[in-house]
C-alpha positions, 0 to 999 in steps of 0.5 A: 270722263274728263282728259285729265282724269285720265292722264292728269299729267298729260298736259304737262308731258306735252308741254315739255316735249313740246319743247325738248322734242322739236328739231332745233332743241334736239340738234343744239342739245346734240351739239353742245353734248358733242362739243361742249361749250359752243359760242352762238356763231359756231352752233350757228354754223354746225346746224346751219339755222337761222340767227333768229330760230336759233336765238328763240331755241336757246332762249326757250333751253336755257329757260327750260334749265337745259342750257347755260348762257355765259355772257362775258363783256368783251369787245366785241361781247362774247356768248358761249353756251354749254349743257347744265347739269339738267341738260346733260341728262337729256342727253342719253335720250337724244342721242338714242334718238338721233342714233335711231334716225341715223340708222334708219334713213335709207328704210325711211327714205324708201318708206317714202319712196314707196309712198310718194308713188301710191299717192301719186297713182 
């Protein structure tokens, strides 16, 4: 039997938390549902990610439809980012998560931890 027989939407499902999963999409996705519209420099700032992993990040939201990009033609130019009707959804699941991970870093911290020790006897 093949995969796909039995999950025959597994590799579309991969595909999408592939992408909405990974850190940088979930903290961008956090930032903007906090601070709504943000220029690239203040989420630059907020997240402390490079220009150019945050640049392939909301390149791949945005293509995603999470992400709306709004370029005004200013001097200098202008880009500010904000969270599309799509991307608003996401954001009940990503804030369960990061709540999630928030109140459990100390038990995660400990699990560590104890098992940094094990490995290292």
């Amino acid at each position: 039997m093949l995969d796909d027989d039995r999950c025959p939407d597994c590799h579309r499902i991969n595909e999408v938390l592939s992408r909405v999963g990974d850190r940088w999409s979930v903290l961008v996705v956090i930032s903007l549902a906090q601070y709504g519209t943000l220029r690239f420099n203040e989420l630059k700032r907020n997240l402390g990610i490079s220009q150019r992993m945050l640049s392939l990040t909301l390149k791949e939201l945005e293509r995603d439809g999470l992400v709306n990009r709004t370029y005004y033609p200013t001097i200098p130019p202008k880009v500010e980012y904000n969270l599309t009707e799509l991307g608003q959804s996401f954001r009940e699941p990503v804030s369960v998560l990061g709540n999630w991970a928030l109140d459990n870093l100390g038990k995660i911290d400990a699990a560590r931890v104890t098992y940094d020790k094990k490995v290292a006897t």
